[in-house]
C-alpha positions as CSV (number, residue, x, y, z in Angstrom):
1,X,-40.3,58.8,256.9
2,X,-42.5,56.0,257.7
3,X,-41.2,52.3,257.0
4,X,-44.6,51.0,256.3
5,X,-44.3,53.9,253.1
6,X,-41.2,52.4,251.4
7,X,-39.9,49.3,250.3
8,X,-36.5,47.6,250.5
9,X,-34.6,49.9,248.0
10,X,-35.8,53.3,249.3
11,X,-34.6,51.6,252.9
12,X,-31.3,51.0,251.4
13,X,-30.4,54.2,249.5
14,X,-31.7,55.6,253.7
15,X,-29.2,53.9,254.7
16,X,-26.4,55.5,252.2
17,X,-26.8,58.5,253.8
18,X,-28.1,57.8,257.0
19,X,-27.9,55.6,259.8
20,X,-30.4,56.9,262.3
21,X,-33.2,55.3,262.9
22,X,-36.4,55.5,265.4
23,X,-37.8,52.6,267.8
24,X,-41.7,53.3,269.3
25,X,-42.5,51.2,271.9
26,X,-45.2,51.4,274.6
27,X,-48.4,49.9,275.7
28,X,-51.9,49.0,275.5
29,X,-53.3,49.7,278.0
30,X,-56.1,51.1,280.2
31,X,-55.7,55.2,280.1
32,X,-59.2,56.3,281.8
33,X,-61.2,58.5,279.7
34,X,-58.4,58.5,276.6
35,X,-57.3,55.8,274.2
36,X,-55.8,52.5,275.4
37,X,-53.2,53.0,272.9
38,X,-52.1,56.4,274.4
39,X,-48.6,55.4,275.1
40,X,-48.7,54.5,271.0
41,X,-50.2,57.7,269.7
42,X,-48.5,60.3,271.5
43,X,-45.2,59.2,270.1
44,X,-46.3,58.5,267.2
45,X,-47.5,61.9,266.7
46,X,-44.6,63.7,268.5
47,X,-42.2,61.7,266.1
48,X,-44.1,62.9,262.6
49,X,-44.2,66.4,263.9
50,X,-40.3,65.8,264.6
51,X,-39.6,64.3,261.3
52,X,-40.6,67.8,259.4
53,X,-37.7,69.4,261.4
54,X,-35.2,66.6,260.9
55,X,-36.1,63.7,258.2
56,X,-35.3,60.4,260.2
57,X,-36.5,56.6,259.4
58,X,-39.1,55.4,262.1
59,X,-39.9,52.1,262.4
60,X,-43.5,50.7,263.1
61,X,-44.0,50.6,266.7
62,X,-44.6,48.0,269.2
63,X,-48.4,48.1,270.4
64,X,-47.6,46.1,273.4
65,X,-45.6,46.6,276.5
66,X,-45.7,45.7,280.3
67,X,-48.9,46.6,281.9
68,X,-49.3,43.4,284.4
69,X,-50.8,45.9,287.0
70,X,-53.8,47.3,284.7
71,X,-54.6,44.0,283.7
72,X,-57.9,44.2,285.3
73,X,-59.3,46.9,283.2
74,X,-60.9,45.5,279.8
75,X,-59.0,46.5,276.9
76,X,-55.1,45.9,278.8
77,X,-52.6,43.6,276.8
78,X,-49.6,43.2,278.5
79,X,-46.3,41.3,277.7
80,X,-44.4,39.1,280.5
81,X,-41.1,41.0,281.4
82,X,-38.7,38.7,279.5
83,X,-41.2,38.5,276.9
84,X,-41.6,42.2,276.2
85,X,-36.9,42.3,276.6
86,X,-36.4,39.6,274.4
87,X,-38.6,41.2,271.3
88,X,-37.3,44.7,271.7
89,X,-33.7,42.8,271.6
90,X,-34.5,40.9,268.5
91,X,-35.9,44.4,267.0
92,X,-32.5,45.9,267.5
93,X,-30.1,43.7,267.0
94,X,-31.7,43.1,263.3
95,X,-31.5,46.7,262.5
96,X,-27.6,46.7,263.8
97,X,-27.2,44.0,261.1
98,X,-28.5,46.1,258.4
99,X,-26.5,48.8,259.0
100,X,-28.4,51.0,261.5
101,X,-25.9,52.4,263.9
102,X,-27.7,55.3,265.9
103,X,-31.0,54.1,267.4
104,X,-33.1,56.1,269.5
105,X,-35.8,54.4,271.3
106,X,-38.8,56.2,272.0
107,X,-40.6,55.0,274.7
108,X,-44.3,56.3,275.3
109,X,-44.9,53.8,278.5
110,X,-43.4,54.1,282.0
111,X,-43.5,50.5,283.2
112,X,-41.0,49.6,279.7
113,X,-38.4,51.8,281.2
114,X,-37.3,49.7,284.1
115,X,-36.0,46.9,281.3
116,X,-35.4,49.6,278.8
117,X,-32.5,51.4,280.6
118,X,-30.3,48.3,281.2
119,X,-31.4,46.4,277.8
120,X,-29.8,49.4,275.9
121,X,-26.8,49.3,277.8
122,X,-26.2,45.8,277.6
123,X,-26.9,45.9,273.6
124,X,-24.3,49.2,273.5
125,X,-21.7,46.8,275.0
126,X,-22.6,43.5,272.3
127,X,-22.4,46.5,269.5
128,X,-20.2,48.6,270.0
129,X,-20.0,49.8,266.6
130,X,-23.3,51.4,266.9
131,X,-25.5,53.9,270.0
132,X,-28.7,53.7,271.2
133,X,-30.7,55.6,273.2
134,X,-33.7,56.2,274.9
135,X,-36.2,59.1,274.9
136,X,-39.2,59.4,276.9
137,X,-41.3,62.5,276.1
138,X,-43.4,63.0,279.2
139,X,-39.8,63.0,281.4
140,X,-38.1,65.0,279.3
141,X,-36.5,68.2,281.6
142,X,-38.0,70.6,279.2
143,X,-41.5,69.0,278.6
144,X,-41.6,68.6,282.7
145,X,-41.4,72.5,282.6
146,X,-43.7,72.9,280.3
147,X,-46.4,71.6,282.7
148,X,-45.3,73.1,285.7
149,X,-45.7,76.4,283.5
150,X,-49.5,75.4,283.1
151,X,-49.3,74.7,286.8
152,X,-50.6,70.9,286.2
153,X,-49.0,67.8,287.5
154,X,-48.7,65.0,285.2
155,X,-49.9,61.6,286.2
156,X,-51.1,58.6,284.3
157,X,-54.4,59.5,282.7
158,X,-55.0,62.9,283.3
159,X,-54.6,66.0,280.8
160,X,-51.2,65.6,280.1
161,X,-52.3,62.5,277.8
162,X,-55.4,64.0,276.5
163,X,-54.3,64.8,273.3
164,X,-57.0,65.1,270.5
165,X,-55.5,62.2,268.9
166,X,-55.9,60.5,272.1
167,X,-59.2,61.7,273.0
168,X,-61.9,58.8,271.9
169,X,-65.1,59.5,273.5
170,X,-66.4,62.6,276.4
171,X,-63.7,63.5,279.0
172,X,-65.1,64.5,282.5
173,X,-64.2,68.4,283.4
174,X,-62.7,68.8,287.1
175,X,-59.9,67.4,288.8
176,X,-59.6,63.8,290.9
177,X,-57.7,63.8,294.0
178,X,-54.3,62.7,293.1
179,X,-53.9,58.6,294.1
180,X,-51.3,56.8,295.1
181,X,-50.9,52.9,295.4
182,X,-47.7,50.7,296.6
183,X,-45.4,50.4,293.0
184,X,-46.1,46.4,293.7
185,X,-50.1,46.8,293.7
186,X,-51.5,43.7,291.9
187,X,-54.2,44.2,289.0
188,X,-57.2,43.4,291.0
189,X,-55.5,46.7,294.0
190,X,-54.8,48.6,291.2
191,X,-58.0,48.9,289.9
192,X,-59.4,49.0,293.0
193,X,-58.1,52.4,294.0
194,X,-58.1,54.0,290.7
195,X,-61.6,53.3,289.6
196,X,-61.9,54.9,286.5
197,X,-57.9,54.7,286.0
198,X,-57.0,57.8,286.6
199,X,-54.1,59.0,289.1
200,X,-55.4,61.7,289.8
201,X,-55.3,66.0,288.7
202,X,-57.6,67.8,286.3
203,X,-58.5,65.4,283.2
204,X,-58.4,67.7,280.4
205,X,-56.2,71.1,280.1
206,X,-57.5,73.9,277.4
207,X,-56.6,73.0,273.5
208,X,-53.6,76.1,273.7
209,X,-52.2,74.7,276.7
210,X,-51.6,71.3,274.8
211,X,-50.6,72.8,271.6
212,X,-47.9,74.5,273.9
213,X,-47.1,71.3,275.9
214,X,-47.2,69.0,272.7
215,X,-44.8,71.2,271.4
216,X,-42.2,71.4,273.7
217,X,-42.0,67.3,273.4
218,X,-41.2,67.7,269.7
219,X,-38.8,70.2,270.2
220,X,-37.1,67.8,272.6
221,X,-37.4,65.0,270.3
222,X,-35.9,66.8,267.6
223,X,-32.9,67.8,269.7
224,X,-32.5,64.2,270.7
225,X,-32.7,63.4,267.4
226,X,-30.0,65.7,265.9
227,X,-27.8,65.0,268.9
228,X,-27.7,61.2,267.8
């Protein structure tokens, strides 16, 4: 169940029987060969696969996130720090006041979880009446298997986010040797030792071997969301 698919009244007989609701947030952002909305798409999709095993309300995401390292690369938007904390608290603190009282964020972006974590602790101790958490896909224990299974590492902008909903144009075959810049690399560094904006590993995995790794994110999903 998709927000932008009801209107105020179907929201509010939701909420006489339910109080879950689902947060996306992530990024746009530079993602090599795939879709610079990446961090949008992949849980989106994980969530509407979720959704057919356990009916919860999910909430349009939130496009942009913080990305001040790819800001180099064409395409990048990326939210100040504070900026990106104080909309994500506005966001939840509204759907406390209606009445939501479990709230799972799902965050598709790595460089959100850094204010993420403390942000949903500090909102759990303004409202204690309601729970939030967080749920990152890719970091899940069980999805984290699933890779190692294909014998694949994960890094930003290799196969492990070249979905076919992701996929927007040809994808090189091969691997790149794996990269690794300072965490405090500015944009212009950044770019600079990526090139195409990879991090390295074999850019695409076989269609099987994503259905299998896709899969294992919406089972986690769905446990996080019954478990809320």
């Amino acid at each position: 169940m998709f927000l932008e698919s009801m209107n105020w009244m179907d929201v509010e007989r939701y909420l006489a029987r339910d109080a879950r609701i689902v947060v996306i947030t992530g990024a746009c952002e530079q993602h090599g060969y795939v879709s610079l909305l990446s961090d949008i798409l992949a849980p989106m999709a994980i969530a509407q696969a979720a959704l057919a095993q356990e009916p919860v309300l999910v909430a349009p995401p939130l496009p942009f996130g913080i990305s001040p390292y790819f800001t180099a690369y064409p395409g990048t938007i990326s939210l100040r720090v504070e900026t990106f904390a104080a909309v994500v608290r506005e966001l939840l603190t509204g759907l406390v006041a209606q009445g939501f009282r479990r709230i799972l964020v799902s965050n598709g972006h790595g460089g959100n979880s850094g204010v993420l974590i403390p942000l949903l602790v500090e909102l759990g101790n303004a409202h204690s009446e309601a729970r939030f958490e967080l749920f990152q896909w890719w970091t899940h224990p069980d999805v984290v298997q699933a890779g190692e299974e294909l014998g694949l590492a994960q890094r930003h902008a290799n196969w492990s986010e070249n979905f076919p909903f992701t996929r927007v144009g040809p994808v090189p075959a091969g691997e790149k040797p794996l990269v690794s810049l300072p965490r405090t690399a500015n944009a212009a560094a950044t770019r600079a030792g990526l090139g195409d904006g990879s991090y390295g590993g074999a850019y695409q995995a076989p269609d099987a071997d994503m259905e299998r790794f896709f899969a294992a994110a919406v089972d986690a999903m769905v446990a996080a969301l019954r478990a809320l």
